[in-house]
ZAMIMAR-200554 format. One record per residue: residue number from 0; residue in one letter; x, y, z of N, C-alpha, C in turn. Coordinates in steps of 0.001 Angstrom, whole numbers. Each point is the difference from the previous one (the first is absolute). Last residue first. Layout:
BEGIN
[r NUM a [X Y Z] [X Y Z] [X Y Z]]
...
//
This chain:
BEGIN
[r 300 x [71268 153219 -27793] [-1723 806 -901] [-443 305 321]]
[r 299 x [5527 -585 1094] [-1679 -1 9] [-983 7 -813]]
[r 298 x [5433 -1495 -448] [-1273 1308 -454] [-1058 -488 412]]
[r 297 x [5386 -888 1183] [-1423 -621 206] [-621 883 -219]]
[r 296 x [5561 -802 -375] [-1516 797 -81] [-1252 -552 -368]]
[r 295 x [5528 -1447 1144] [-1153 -402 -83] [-1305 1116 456]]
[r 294 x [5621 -24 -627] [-1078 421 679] [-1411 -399 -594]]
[r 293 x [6009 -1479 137] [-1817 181 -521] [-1046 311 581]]
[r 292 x [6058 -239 -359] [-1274 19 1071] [-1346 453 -1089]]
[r 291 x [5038 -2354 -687] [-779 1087 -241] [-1502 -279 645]]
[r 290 x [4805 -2039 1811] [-1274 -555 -944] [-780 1077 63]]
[r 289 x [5303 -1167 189] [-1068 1038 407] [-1196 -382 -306]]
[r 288 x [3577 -3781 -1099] [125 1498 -303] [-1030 151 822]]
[r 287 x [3282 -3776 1886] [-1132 839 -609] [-864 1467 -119]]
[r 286 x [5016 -2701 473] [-721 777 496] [-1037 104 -600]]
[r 285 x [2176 -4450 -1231] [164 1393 37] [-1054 695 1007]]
[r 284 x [1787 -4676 557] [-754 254 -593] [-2 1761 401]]
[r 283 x [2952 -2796 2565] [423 69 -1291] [-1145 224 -700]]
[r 282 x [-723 2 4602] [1639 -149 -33] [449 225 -1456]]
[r 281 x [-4204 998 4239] [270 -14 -1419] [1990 -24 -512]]
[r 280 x [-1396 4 4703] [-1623 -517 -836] [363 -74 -1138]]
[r 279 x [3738 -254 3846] [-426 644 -839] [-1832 -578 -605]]
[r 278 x [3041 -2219 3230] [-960 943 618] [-661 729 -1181]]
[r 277 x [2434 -4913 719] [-266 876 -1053] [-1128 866 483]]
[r 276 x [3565 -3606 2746] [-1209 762 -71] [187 1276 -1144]]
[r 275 x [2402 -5445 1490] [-321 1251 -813] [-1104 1178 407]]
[r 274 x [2393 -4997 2697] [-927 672 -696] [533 1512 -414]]
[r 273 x [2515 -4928 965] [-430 1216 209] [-1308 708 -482]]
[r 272 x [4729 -4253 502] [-1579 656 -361] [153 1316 587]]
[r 271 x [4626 -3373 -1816] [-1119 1184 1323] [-1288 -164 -519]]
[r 270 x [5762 -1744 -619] [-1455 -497 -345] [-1275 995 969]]
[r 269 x [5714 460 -1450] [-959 56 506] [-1188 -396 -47]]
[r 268 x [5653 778 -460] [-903 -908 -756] [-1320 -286 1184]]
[r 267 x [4665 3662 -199] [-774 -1180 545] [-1031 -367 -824]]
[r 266 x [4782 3322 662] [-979 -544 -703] [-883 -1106 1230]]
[r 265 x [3191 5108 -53] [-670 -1218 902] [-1015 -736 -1395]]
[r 264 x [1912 4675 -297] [1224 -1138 13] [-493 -1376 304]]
[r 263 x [-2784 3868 648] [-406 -234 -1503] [1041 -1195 -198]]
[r 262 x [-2047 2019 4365] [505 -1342 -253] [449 -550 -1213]]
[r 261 x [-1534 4427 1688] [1103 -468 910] [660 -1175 -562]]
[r 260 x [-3355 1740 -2474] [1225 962 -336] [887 -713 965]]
[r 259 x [-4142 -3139 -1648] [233 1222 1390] [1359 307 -971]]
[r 258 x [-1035 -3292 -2297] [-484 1077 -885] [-87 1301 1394]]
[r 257 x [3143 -5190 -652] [-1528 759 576] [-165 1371 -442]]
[r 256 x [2234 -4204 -2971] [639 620 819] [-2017 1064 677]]
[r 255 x [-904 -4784 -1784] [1408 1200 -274] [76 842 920]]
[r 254 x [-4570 -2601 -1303] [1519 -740 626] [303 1230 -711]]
[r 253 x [-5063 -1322 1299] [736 527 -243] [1607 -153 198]]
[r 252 x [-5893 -1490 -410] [1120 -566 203] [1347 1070 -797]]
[r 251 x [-5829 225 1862] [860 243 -512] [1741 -271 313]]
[r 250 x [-5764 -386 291] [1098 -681 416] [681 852 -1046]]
[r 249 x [-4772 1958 1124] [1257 -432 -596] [772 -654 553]]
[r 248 x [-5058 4000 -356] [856 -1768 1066] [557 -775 -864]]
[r 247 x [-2205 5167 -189] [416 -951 -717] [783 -836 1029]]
[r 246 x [-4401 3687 -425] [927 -613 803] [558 -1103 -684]]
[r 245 x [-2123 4938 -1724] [-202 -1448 440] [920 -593 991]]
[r 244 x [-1794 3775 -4490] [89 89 1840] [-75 -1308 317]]
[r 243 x [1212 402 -5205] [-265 800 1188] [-99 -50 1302]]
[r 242 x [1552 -2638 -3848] [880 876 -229] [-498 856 1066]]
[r 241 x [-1014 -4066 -1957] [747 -470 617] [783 1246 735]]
[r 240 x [-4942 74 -2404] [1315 -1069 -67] [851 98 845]]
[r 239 x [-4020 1837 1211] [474 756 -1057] [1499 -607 -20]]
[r 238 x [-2017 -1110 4652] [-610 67 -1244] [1043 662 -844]]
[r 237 x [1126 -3023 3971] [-313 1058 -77] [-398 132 -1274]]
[r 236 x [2908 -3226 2482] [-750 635 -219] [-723 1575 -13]]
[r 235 x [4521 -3755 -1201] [-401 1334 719] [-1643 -91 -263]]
[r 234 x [4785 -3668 -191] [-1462 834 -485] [-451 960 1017]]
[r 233 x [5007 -2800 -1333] [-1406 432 945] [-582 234 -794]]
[r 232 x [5537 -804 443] [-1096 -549 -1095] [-1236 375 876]]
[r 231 x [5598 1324 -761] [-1152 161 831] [-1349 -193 -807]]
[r 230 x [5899 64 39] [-1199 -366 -1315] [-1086 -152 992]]
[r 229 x [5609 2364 -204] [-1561 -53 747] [-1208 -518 -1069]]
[r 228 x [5402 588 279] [-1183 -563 -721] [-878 31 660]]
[r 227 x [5375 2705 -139] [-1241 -860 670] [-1181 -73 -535]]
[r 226 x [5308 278 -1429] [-1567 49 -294] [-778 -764 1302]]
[r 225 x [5644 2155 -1205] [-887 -1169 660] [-1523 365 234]]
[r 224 x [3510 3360 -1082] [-321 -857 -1493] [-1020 -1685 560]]
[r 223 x [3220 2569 3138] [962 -339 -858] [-1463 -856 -1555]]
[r 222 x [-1162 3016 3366] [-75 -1765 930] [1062 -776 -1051]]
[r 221 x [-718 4714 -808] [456 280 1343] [-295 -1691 571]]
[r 220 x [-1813 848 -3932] [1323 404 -244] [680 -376 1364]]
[r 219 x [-4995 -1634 -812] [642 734 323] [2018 29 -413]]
[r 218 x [-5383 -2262 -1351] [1588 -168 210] [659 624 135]]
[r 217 x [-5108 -2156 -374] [277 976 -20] [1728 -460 -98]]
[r 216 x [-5152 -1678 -820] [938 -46 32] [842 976 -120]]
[r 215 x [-5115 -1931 708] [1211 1051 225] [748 -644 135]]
[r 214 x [-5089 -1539 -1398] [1475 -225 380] [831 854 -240]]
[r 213 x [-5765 -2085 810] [930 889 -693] [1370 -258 975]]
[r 212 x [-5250 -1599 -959] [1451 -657 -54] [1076 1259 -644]]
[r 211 x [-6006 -918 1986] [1130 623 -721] [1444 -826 185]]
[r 210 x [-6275 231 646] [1554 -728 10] [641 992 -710]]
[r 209 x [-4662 1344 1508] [877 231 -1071] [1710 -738 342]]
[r 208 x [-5883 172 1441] [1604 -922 373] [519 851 -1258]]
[r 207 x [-4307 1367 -38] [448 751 1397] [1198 -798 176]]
[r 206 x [-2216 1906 -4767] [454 -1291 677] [192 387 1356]]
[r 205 x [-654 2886 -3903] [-778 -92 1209] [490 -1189 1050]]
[r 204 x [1785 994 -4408] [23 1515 197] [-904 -640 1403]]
[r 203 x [3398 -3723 -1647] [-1730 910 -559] [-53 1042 1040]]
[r 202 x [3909 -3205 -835] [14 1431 -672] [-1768 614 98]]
[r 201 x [3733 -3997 2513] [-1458 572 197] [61 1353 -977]]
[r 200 x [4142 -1894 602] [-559 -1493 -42] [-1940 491 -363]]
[r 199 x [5025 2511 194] [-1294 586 570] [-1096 -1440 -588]]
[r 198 x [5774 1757 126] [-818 -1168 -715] [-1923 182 1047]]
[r 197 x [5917 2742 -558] [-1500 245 705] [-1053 -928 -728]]
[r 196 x [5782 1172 -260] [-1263 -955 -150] [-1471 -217 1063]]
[r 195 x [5621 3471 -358] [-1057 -1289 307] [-1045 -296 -1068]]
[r 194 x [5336 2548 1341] [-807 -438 -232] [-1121 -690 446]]
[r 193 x [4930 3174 195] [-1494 -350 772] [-525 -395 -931]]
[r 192 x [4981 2295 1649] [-1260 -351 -1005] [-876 -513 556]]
[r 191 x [4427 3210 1709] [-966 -1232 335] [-911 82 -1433]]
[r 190 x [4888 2828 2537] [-1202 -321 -1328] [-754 -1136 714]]
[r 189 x [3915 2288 1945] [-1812 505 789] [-740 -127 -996]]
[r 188 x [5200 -1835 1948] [-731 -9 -595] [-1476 375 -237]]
[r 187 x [3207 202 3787] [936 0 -1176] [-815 -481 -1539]]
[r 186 x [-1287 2963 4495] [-3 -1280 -865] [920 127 -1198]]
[r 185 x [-492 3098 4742] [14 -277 -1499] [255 -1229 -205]]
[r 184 x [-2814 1143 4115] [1046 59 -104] [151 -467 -1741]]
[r 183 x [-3237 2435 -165] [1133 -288 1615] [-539 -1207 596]]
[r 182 x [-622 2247 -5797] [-336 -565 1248] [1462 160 1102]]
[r 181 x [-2689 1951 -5182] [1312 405 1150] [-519 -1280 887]]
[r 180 x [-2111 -108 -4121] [868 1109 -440] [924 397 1145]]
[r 179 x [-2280 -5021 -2064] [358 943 1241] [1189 1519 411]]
[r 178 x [-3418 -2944 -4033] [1168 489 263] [-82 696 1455]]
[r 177 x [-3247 -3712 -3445] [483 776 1519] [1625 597 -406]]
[r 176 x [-4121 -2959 -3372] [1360 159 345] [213 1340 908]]
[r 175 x [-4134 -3789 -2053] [919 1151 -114] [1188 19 433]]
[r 174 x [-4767 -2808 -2121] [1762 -231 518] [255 1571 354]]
[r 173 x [-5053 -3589 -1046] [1114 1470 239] [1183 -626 -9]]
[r 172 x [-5288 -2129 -1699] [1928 -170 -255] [318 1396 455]]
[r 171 x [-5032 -3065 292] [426 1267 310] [1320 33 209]]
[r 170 x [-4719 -2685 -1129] [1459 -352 -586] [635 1620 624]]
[r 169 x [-4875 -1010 -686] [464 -1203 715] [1152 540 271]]
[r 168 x [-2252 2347 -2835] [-502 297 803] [454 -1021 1057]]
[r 167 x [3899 841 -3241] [-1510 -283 -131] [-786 120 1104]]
[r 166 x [3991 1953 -401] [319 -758 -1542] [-1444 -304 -388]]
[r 165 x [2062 3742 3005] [-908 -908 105] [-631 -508 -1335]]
[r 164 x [4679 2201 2299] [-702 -202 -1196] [-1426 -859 513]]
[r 163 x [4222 3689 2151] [-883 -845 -63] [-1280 -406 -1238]]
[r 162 x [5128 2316 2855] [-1025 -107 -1297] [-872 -1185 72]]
[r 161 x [3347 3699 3064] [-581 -1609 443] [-1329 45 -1546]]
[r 160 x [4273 3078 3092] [-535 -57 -1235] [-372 -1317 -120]]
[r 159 x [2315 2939 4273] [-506 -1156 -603] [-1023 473 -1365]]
[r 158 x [4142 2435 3500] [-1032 410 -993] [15 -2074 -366]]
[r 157 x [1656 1828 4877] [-63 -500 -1226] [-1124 302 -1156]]
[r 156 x [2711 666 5485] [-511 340 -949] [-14 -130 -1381]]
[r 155 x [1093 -1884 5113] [435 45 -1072] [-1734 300 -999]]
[r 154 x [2328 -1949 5859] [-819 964 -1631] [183 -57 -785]]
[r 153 x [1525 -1646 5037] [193 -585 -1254] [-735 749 -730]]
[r 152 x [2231 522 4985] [-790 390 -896] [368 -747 -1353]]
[r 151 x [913 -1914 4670] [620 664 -1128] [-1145 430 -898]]
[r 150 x [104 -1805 5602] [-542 4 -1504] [832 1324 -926]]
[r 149 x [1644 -3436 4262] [-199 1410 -402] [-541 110 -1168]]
[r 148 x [16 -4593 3656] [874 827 -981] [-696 1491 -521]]
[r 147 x [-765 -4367 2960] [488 1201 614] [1025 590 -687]]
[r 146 x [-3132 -3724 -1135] [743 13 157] [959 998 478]]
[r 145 x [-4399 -179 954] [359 -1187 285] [1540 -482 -295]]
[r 144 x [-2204 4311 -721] [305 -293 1215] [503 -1149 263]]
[r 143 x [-1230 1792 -4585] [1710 513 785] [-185 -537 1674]]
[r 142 x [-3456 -1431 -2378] [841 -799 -639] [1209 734 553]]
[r 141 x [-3838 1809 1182] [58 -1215 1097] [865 -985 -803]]
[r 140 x [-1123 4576 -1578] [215 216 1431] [747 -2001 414]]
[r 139 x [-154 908 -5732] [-586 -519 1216] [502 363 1365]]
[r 138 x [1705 1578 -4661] [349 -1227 682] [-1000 771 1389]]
[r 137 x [164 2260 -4942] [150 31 1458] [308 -969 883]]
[r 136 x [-623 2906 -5347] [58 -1411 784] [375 95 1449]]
[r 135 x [-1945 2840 -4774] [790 508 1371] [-281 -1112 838]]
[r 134 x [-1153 1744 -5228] [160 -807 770] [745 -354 1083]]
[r 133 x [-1974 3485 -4132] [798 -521 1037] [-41 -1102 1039]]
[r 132 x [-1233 1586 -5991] [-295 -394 1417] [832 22 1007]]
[r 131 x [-2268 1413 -5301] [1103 23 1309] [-995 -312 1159]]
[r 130 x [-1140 -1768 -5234] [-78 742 1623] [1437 490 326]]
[r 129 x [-3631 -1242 -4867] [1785 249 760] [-327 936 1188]]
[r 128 x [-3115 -4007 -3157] [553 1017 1480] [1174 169 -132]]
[r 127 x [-3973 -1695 -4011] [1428 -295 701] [-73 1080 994]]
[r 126 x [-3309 -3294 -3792] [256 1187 1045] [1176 -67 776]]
[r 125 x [-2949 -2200 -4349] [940 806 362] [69 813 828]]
[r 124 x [-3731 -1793 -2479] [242 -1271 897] [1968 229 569]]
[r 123 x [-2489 4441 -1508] [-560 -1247 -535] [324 -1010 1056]]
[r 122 x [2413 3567 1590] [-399 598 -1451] [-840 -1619 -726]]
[r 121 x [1922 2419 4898] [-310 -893 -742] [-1286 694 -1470]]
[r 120 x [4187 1686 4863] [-875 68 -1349] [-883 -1294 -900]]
[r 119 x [2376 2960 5013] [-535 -1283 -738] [-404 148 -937]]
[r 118 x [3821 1844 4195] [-1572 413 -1293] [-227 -1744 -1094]]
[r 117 x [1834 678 5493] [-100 -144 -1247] [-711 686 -851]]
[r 116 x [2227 -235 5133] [-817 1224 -1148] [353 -1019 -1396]]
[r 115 x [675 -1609 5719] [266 154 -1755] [-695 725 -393]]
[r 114 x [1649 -2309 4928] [-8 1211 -438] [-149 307 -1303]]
[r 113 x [769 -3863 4447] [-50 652 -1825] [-435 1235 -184]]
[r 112 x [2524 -3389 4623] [-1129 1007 -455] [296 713 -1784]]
[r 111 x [666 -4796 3703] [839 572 -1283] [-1083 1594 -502]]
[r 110 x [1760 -3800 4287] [-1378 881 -502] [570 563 -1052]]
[r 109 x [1299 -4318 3336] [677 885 -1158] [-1637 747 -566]]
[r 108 x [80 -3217 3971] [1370 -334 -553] [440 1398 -543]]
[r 107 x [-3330 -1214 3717] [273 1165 -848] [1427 -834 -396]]
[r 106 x [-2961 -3436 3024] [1048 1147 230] [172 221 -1538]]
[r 105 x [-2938 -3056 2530] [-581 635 -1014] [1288 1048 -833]]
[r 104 x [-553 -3676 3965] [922 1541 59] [-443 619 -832]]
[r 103 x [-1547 -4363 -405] [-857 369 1557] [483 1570 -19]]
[r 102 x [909 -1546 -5077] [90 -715 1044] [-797 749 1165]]
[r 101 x [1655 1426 -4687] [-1446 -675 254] [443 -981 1156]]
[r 100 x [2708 4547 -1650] [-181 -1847 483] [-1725 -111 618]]
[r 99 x [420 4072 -3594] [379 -332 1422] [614 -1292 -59]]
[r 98 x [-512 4653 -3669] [192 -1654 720] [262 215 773]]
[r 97 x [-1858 4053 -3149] [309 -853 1101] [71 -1447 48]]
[r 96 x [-1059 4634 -3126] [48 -851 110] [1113 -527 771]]
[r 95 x [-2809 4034 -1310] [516 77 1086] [163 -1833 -535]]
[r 94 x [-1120 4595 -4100] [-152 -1492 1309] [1018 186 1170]]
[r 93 x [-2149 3702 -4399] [747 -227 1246] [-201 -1888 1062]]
[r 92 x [-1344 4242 -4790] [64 -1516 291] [767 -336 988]]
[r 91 x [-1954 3326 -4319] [781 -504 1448] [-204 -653 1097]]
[r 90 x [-1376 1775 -6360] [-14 -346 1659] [1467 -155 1042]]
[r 89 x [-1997 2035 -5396] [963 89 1233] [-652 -1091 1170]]
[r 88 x [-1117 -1019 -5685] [-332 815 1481] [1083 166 1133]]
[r 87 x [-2086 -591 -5867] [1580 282 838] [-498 282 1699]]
[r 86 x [-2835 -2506 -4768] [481 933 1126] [1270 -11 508]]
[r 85 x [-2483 -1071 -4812] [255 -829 960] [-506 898 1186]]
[r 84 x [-1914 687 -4670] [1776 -1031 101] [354 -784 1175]]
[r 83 x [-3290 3781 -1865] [-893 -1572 -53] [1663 -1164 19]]
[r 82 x [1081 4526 2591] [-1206 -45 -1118] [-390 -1018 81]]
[r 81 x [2990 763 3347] [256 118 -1118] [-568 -299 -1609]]
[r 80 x [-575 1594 5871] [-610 -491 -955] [763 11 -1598]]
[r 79 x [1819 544 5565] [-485 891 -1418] [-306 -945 -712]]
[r 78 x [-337 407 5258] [221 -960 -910] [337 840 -1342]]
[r 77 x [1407 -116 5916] [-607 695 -1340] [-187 -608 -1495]]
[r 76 x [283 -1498 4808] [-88 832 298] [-291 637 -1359]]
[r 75 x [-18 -5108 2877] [196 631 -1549] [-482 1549 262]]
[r 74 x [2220 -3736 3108] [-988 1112 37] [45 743 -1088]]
[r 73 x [1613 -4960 2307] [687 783 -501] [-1472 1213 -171]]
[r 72 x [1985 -3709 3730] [-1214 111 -1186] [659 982 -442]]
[r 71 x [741 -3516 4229] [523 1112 -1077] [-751 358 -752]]
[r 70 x [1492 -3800 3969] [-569 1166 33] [254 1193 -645]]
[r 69 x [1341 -5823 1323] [526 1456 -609] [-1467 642 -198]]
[r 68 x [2371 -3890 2721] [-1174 348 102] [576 1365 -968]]
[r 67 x [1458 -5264 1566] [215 1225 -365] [-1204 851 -481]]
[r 66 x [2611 -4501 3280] [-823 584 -747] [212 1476 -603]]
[r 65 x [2594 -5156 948] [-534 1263 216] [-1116 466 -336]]
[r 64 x [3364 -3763 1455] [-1310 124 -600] [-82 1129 19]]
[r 63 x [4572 -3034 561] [-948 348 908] [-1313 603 -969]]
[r 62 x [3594 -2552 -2362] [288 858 976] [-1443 35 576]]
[r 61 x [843 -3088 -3416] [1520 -176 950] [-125 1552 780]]
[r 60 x [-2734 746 -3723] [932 -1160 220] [698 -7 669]]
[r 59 x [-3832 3251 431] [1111 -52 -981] [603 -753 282]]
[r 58 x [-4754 1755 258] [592 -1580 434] [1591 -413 -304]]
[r 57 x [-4660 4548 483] [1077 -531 -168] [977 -1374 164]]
[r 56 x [-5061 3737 -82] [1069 -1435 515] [716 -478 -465]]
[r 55 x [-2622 4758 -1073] [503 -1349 -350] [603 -806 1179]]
[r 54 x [-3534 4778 -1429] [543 -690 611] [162 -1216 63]]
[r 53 x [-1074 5141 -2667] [400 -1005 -20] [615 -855 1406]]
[r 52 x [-1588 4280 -3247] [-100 -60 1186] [-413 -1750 317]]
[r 51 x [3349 3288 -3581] [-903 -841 565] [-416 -287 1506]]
[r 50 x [3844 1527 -3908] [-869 978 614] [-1553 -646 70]]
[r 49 x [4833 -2696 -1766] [-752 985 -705] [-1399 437 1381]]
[r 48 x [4079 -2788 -89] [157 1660 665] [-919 598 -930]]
[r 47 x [255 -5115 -421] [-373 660 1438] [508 952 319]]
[r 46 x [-2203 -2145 -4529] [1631 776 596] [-34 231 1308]]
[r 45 x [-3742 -1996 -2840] [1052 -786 812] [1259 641 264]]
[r 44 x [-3663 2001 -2057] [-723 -817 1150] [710 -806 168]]
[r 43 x [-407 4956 -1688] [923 -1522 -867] [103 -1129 1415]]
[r 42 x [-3682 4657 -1596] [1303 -813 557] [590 -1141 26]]
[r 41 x [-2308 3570 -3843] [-491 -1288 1176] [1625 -130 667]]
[r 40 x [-1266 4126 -2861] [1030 -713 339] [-710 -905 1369]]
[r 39 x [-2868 3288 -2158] [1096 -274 -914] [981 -848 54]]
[r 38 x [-3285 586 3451] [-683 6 -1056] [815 -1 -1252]]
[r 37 x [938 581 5062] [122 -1311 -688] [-378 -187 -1650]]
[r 36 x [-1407 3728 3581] [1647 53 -272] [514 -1065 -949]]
[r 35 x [-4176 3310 -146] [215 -1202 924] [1042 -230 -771]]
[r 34 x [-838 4967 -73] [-532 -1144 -236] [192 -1286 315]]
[r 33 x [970 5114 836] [-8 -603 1093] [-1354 -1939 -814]]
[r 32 x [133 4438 -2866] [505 204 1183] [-423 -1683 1039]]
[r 31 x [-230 509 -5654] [-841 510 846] [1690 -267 1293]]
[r 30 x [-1849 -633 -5815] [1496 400 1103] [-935 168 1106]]
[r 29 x [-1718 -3799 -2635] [-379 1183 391] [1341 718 760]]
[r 28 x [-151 -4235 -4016] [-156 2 930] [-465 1594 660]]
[r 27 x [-689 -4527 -3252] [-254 1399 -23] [324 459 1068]]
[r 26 x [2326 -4268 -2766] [-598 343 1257] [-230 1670 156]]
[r 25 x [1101 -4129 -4163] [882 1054 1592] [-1413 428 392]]
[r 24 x [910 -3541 -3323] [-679 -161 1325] [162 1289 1150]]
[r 23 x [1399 -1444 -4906] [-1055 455 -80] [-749 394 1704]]
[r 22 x [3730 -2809 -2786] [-1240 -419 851] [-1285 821 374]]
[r 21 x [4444 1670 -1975] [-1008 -949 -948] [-959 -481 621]]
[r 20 x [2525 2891 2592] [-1003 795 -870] [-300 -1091 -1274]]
[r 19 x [2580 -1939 3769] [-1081 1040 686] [-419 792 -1089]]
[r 18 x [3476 -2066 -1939] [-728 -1028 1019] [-1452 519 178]]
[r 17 x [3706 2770 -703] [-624 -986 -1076] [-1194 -551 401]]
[r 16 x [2763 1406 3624] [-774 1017 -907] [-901 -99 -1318]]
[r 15 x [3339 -3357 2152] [-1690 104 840] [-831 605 -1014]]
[r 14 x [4309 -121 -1146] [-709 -682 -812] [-1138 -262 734]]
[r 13 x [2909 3107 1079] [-704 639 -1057] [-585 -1316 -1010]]
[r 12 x [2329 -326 4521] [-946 769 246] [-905 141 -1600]]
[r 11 x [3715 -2656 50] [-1098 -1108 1383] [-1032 1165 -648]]
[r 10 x [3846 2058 -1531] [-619 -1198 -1063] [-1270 -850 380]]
[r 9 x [2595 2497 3294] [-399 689 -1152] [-898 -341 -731]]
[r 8 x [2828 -2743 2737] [-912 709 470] [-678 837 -1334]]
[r 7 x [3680 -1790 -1120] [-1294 -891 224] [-794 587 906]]
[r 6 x [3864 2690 -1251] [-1068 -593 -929] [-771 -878 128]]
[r 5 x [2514 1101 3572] [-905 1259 -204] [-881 -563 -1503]]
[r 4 x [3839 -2770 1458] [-1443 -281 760] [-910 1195 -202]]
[r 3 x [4327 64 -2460] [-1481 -942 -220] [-909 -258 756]]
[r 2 x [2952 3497 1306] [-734 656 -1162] [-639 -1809 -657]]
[r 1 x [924 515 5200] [959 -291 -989] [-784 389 -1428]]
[r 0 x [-537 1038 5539] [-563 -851 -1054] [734 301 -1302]]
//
């Protein structure tokens, strides 16, 4: 990254910061052991390598159908409390995400396994992740059989940095930026950026429909700089706006290059459904404090 893109970053972060102490809105939080993982950093509900337990149908133009099934979550392990400011928390975080052909053969195309440690911070309507992550790609038992070829290992280890603004209780702006610190086989390029737009149609704290409209965009170095767009529209139910335990049902329409490690050279243009599952209970409302205990005495006569 280049010393102007460091100044706009920068500049992104310390005008949240602003932000988050004129408004007035931060958040009390508790250092404690093993707190819920989502609570500083919502997930970003149209990237499809973000850590979900998730299953889609697939329609990709001019080709056959698929399906895909990913399996992930992340595990908040330590928090520290930064007074009446914000928090800082460790978590980790592991998926298994898969495609098949959606046909009678069902046949294993490509499994992609994750691996991340982020820390997370948010400070007011300001929160950001810097992860590492690995990512280890595979090609399908029944994609090397059919064509009777040899799987190549694909990996690669990367630090990601990902900022996020929540402009309004509706309205939600990230971007970051990836470096891939080693991969196999070497790339001749291991930057990437990232952006999106998170739009929440339902803001009341109880509602059980919470529509949504959100969009990823991304662009890898290694696709020569070619963006893929993911824009995925649904609702979720479930209580406590748009943010806790639930199930979310979506169409979602995607083009550019593919985001498997086997297939990152490969483009296509996709139409799918699917469903979401939000296991967590609590996702962005603080830990609540301790509640002091009272003892109630009763005087005879």
């Amino acid at each position: 990254m280049n010393a102007s893109n460091q100044i706009r970053w920068y500049s992104f972060a310390v005008l949240a910061v602003v932000m988050g102490s004129s408004l007035s809105i931060a958040d009390s939080y508790q250092a404690q052991s093993f707190p819920a993982a989502h609570e500083l950093f919502m997930p970003l509900q149209a990237d499809p390598t973000e850590l979900q337990f998730a299953f889609q149908f697939g329609f990709p133009v001019s080709q056959n159908s698929i399906a895909r099934v990913n399996l992930g979550d992340y595990l908040g392990v330590y928090r520290w409390a930064l007074g009446d400011v914000g928090a800082l928390q460790l978590n980790v975080g592991g998926a298994v995400n898969s495609r098949f052909d959606a046909t009678p053969s069902h046949n294993l195309q490509v499994i992609d396994y994750y691996g991340n440690v982020p820390l997370d911070l948010k400070i007011g309507p300001f929160s950001a992740r810097s992860m590492f992550y690995h990512d280890s790609s595979h090609l399908g038992d029944d994609y090397l059989r059919v064509r009777g070829i040899e799987d190549e290992n694909n990996s690669w280890n990367a630090l990601r940095e990902i900022m996020s603004l929540q402009v309004a209780k509706a309205l939600r702006l990230y971007g970051g930026y990836t470096w891939a610190v080693n991969t196999k086989p070497d790339w001749s390029g291991r930057q990437a950026i990232q952006g999106g737009m998170e739009i929440y149609f339902n803001t009341s704290e109880h509602g059980f429909w919470h529509p949504y409209w959100a969009n990823d965009v991304q662009a890898w170095q290694r696709s020569n700089w070619d963006a893929t767009w993911v824009s995925q529209l649904g609702f979720k139910t479930g209580d406590q706006f748009s943010y806790g335990r639930g199930i979310s049902y979506f169409i979602q329409f995607q083009s550019g290059p593919r985001y498997e490690g086997q297939f990152y050279q490969n483009k296509e243009t996709i139409w799918g459904v699917g469903l979401k599952f939000a296991l967590s209970d609590r996702l962005l409302q603080p830990t609540a404090k301790p509640e002091t205990a009272t003892t109630s005495v009763t005087t005879l006569p």
